[in-house]
Residue, then its C-alpha position, 0 to 999 in steps of 0.5 A: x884093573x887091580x887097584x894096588x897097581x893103580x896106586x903103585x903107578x901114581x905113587x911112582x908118578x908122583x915121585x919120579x915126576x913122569x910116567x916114562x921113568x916109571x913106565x921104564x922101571x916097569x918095562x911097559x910103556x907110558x900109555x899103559x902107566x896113563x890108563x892106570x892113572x886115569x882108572x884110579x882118577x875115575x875110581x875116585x872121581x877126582x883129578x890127582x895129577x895134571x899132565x901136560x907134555x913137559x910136565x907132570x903136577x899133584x893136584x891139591x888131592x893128589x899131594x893128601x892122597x900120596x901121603x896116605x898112600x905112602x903111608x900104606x906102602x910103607x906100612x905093607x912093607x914092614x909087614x912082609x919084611x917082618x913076615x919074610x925076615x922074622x928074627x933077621x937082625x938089623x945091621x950096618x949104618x944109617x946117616x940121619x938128619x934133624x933141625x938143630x933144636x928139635x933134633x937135640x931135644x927129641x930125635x937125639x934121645x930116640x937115636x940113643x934109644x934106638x943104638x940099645x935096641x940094636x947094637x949092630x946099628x951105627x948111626x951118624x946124627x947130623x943137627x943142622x937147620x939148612x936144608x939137606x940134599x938127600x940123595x947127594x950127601x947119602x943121608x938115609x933119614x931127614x927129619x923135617x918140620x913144615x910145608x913139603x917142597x921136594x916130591x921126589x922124596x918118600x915122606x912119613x908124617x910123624x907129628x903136627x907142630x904149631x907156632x904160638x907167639x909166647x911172652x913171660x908173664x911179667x912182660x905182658x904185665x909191664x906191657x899189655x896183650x896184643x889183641x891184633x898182630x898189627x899191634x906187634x909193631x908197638x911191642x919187642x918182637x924178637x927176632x930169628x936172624x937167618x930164616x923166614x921169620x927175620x921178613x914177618x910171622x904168619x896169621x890167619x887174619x880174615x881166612x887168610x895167612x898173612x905175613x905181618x912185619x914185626x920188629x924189636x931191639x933183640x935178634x938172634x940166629x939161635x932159636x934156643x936163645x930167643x927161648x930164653x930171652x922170652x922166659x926172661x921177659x924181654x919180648x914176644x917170641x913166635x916159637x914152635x909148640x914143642x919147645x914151648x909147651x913145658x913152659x906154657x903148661x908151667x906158666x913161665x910163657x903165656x900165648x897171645x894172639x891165639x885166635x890168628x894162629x897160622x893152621x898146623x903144619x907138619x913133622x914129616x921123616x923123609x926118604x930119597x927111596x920108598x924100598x928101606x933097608x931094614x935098619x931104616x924101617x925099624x928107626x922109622x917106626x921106633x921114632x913113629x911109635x914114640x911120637x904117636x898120636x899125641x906128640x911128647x910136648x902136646x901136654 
């Protein structure tokens, strides 16, 4: 059995959710779409998807082997596009999504970039930290940081993005280096109203994440703001490496708690399709280019 068709089938497993409405856009039948998965499971010797009659899940090797195999398909299609198109230009218009503070700093610039590079391109940024629906509201582009929870959506990672817990230098002078995240309660924290991070910050304490209350006098629903009031020694703040590095870098911030950090997570574009128009292929690896290997904030 052709292996890039086993592939094809479990990435559109994946996504779709069931082998039927793969099994219908292919004009075969379920079990036909069940032994190809069975035969790349086989081949690689693990399980990547759990079956049951109402439902279909991704094992913990099925999510890592569907981001690389995404990858690839999309990579395939740049390549036959940029055989089959050749000096096709990109027209029309695209509606791209981007968390508000990384989207003004990073994405913004590369959308500026990118309408010089092709001016028979529009695009619409919108800067939002709320989660988008895709498919309703007709964006073609989200840019997204963190954990994945939609699977029906076409994900290409562009980056890895770490929380730090910062301080200026003057306020650990005046108040010492928290050596345990239990020890946050006795410093200012401050404080993301409106998120996740109002319930506690996340450790790796003991091999395990641990969500660790903290509190202070200071709170704000605006990231950027908490950002100074670090800067201003008013507490510690658990930020983002990519809006904090510069500063790190510059010794206006200081990280602690380094030895608990939470493990990375990720910076992912998403897609509510794998098939991209051209205008959207070119964003993509424009944004992909520039992020790289090693993100514009590592340093």
């Amino acid at each position: 059995m052709d292996p890039f068709i086993q592939i094809t089938s479990f990435v559109g497993v994946a996504t779709k959710g069931s082998l039927s409405a793969v099994a219908r856009d292919e004009g075969v039948t379920p079990a036909i779409i069940g032994r190809r998965i069975d035969a790349l499971e086989a081949r690689l010797g693990v399980k990547l998807l759990l079956r049951t009659t109402r439902k279909t899940t991704l094992t913990f090797e099925g999510v890592a082997f569907l981001e690389d195999c995404q990858r690839i398909l999309n990579d395939l299609a740049n390549a036959e596009a940029a055989v089959t198109l050749g000096g096709a230009k990109a027209s029309g218009h695209l509606r791209v999504s981007a968390p508000a503070g990384f989207g003004r700093r990073y994405i913004a610039p590369l959308v500026q970039q990118f309408s010089r590079m092709h001016p028979e391109v529009s695009v619409s940024l919108e800067l939002t930290d709320r989660l988008v629906d895709l498919v309703n509201e007709g964006i073609d582009c989200a840019i997204r940081i963190g954990g994945l929870a939609d699977s029906s959506l076409v994900s290409v990672k562009l980056a890895e993005n770490r929380r730090v817990v910062v301080a200026s230098p003057d306020y650990l002078a005046k108040f010492g280096y928290p050596q345990h995240p239990q020890e946050l309660m006795q410093h200012q924290c401050l404080l993301l109203t409106g998120s996740s991070q109002h319930r506690g910050w996340m450790f790796q304490i003991k091999d395990e994440i641990q969500l660790v209350k903290v509190a202070g006098q200071l709170e704000c629903n605006d990231g950027a703001v908490l950002h100074e009031w670090a800067l201003a020694g008013l507490g510690l703040a658990w930020r983002s490496w990519w809006e904090v590095g510069q500063d790190i870098g510059a010794g206006r911030l200081v990280t602690v708690l380094d030895d608990f950090a939470a493990p990375p997570s990720g910076i992912h574009a998403l897609f509510p399709q794998r098939q991209l128009p051209l205008r959207l292929r070119l964003f993509v690896d424009y944004i992909k280019s520039y992020f790289g290997q090693s993100p514009a904030w590592a340093g």
